[in-house]
N, C-alpha and C positions, 0 to 999 in steps of 0.2 A: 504494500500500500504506500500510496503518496504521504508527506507527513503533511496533514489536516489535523484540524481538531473539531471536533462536533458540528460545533458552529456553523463553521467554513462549509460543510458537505450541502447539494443545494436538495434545494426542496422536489419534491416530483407530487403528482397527481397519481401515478402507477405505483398502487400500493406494493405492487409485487415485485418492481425493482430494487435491487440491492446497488445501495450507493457504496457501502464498504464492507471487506469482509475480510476475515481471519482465520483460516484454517485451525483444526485443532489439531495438537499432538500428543506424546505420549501422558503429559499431566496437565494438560492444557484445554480449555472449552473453546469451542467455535465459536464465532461473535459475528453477527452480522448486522450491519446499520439498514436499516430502510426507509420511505417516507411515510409520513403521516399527510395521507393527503385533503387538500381544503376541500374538493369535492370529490367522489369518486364513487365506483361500485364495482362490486366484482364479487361471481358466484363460483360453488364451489370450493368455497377455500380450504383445502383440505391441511391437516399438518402432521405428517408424517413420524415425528420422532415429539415428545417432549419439550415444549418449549416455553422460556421467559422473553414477555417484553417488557421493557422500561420505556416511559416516552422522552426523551428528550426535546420540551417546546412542544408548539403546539396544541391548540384548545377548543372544545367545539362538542359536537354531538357523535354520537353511532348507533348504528345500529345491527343487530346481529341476527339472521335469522335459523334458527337449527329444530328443522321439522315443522310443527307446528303451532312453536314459541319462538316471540321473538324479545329480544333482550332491547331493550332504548339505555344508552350509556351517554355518560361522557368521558371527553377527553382532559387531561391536565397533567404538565410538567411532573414527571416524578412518579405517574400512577404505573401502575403493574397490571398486565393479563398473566394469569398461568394456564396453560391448557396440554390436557393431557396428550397422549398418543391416541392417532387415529381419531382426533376430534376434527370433522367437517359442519360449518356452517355450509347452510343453501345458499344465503344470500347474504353480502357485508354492504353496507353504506356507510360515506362519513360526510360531515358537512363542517365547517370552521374554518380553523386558524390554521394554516399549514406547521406540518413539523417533523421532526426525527423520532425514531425509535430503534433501540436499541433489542435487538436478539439473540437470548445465548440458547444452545440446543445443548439437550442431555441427552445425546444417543446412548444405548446401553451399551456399547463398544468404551466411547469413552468414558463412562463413568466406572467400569468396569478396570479400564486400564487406571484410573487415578487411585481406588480401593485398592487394587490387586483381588476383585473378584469379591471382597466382602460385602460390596453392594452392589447388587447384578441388574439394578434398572433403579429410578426415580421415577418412581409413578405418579407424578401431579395429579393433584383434583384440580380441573377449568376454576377457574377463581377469576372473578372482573371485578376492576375498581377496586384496586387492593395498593394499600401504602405502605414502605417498610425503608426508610431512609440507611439502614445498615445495606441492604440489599440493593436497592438504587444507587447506592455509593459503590460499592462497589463493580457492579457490572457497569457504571460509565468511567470505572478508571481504568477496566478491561477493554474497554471501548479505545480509551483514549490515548493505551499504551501501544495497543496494535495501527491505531492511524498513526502514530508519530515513529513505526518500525521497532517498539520494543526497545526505546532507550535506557531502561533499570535491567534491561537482561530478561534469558527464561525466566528467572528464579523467579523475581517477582511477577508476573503475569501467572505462572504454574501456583504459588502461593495465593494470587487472589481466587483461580479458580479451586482450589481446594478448601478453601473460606466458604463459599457462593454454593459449592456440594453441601457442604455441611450444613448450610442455614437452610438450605431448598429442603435438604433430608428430614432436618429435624423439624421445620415448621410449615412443611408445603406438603409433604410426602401421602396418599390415600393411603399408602401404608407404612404406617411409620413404625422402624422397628432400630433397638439400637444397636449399633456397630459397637462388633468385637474390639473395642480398644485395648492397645497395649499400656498401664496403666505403669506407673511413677515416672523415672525418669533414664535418659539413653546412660547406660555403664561405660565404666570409665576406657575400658576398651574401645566400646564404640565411639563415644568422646574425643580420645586421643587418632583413633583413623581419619575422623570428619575433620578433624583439625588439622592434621596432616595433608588429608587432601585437601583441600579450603586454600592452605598458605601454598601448595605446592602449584596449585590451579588459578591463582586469583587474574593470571592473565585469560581466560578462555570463558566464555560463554557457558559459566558454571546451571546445570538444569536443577529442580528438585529430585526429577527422576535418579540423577545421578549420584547424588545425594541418598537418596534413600536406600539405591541398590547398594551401595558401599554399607549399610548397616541390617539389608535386608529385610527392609520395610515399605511398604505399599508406598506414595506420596503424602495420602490422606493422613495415614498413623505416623510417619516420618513428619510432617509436619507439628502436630502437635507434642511430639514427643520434645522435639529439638525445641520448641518454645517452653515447655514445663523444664528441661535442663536448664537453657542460658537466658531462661525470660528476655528475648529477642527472637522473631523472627528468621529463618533461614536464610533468607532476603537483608534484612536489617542487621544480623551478625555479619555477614560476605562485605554489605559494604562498607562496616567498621572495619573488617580487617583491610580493605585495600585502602581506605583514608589514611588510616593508621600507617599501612606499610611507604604511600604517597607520600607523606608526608614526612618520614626518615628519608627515602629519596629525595627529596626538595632540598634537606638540610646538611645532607651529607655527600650527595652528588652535585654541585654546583654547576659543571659543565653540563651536563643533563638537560636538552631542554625542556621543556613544561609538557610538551603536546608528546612527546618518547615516555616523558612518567605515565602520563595519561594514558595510554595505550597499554603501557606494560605491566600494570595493576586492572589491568579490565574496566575503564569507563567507555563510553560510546564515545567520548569527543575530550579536548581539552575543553572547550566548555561544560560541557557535564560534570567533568571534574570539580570547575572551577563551582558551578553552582550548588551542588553540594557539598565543598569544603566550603563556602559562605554562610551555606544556611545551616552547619554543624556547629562552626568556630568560629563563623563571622567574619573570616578573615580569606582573600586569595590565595591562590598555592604563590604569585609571586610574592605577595607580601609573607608569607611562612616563611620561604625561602631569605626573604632579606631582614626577616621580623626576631 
């Protein structure tokens, strides 16, 4: 994808068009932007796997027709549909304020690959006109990290989708049942491996999956595990360590220029660098360096 951000992507009237979209991977959800269109209609809407939308903008009426009911909605910034598998309306209408909406699919493939099998589908109940601002935050920063190409890396993208399972699982799910959690905290073994590879990988496009295989743990259980050890994220420990390790660089390689640190600690850019050593320490890597 182009680096856009929400905003930027234009409006359409073809609700079925996709303006952006994100493949999914092995610990990762699919994300696809589409419009909210100011007038439209379109029958048959059939949907195949599992799905959430979030609207991003956008305000006005709907309407939904499935059988011999029909549903009258509205629209607005922030609201949620959840709709199960193999749910078809006959007939859709919208009428308003043009806008975005944001779609993540839970195919059982990949919900299956993020558990390692402990949870073999998300069964959504259809829910309209549903709010949950933990859940809208997150899938538009899923949104926002695949228009911009994944500037914080797999890790975090794979961490928000592992968030976004868990909450769909535990408050969304027609069957809700709890996951086999591995319960206290990762031993000092595995501790000491993840550590090891962390500082020995912080140049490479570090995933959760890879993270997790190194301890033998699903993505889903590896995540929470490694937050109950180092109360930090797998995402937010990775890139304390390469600030950390940037910033010995900075002060001890002087020849070194800024945008070779930046690379060889794993940020996307020397400004990415530079923007989160500001917003940690307040300070530039040049001013570290001369500070």
């Amino acid at each position: 994808m182009a680096q856009l951000d929400l905003s930027e992507l234009p409006h359409s009237n073809d609700p079925t068009l996709v303006l952006a979209h994100s493949p999914s991977s092995t610990s990762c959800l699919p994300v696809v932007v589409t419009g909210i269109p100011s007038e439209a209609e379109l029958t048959n809407d059939f949907h195949p796997v599992a799905r959430l939308f979030v609207a991003h903008g956008g305000r006005g009426r709907r309407w939904y027709r499935q059988g011999g009911q029909l549903h009258s909605m509205r629209t607005e910034p922030g609201m949620m549909e959840l709709y199960e598998k193999g749910l078809l309306f006959d007939h859709c209408q919208w009428s308003g304020e043009a806008g975005r909406c944001v779609l993540v699919e839970f195919d059982d493939a990949d919900v299956q690959a993020i558990t390692h099998g402990d949870m073999r589908t998300l069964a959504l109940r259809t829910q309209h006109e549903v709010f949950n601002s933990q859940v809208s935050q997150i899938v538009f920063e899923l949104a926002g990290e695949a228009l911009a190409s994944h500037p914080n890396g797999q890790l975090y993208a794979q961490g928000l989708s592992v968030a976004l399972l868990g909450l769909m699982g535990t408050n969304y799910s027609a069957t809700p049942r709890r996951l086999p959690l591995h319960s206290g905290r990762l031993g000092a073994v595995q501790q000491k491996r993840l550590l090891d590879l962390i500082d020995a990988e912080l140049d490479s496009n570090l995933s959760l999956g890879r993270l997790a295989d190194e301890v033998g743990l699903s993505p889903f259980h590896f995540a929470r595990l490694f937050k109950a050890t180092f109360d930090l994220t797998p995402h937010a420990y990775v890139l304390n360590r390469r600030l950390s390790a940037a910033i010995r660089a900075l002060q001890e390689d002087h020849g070194r220029s800024i945008v070779d640190i930046a690379i060889a600690f794993g940020f996307a850019s020397q400004s990415h660098m530079t923007e989160l050593m500001r917003r940690k320490f307040g300070a530039t890597p040049r001013e570290v360096r001369h500070g």
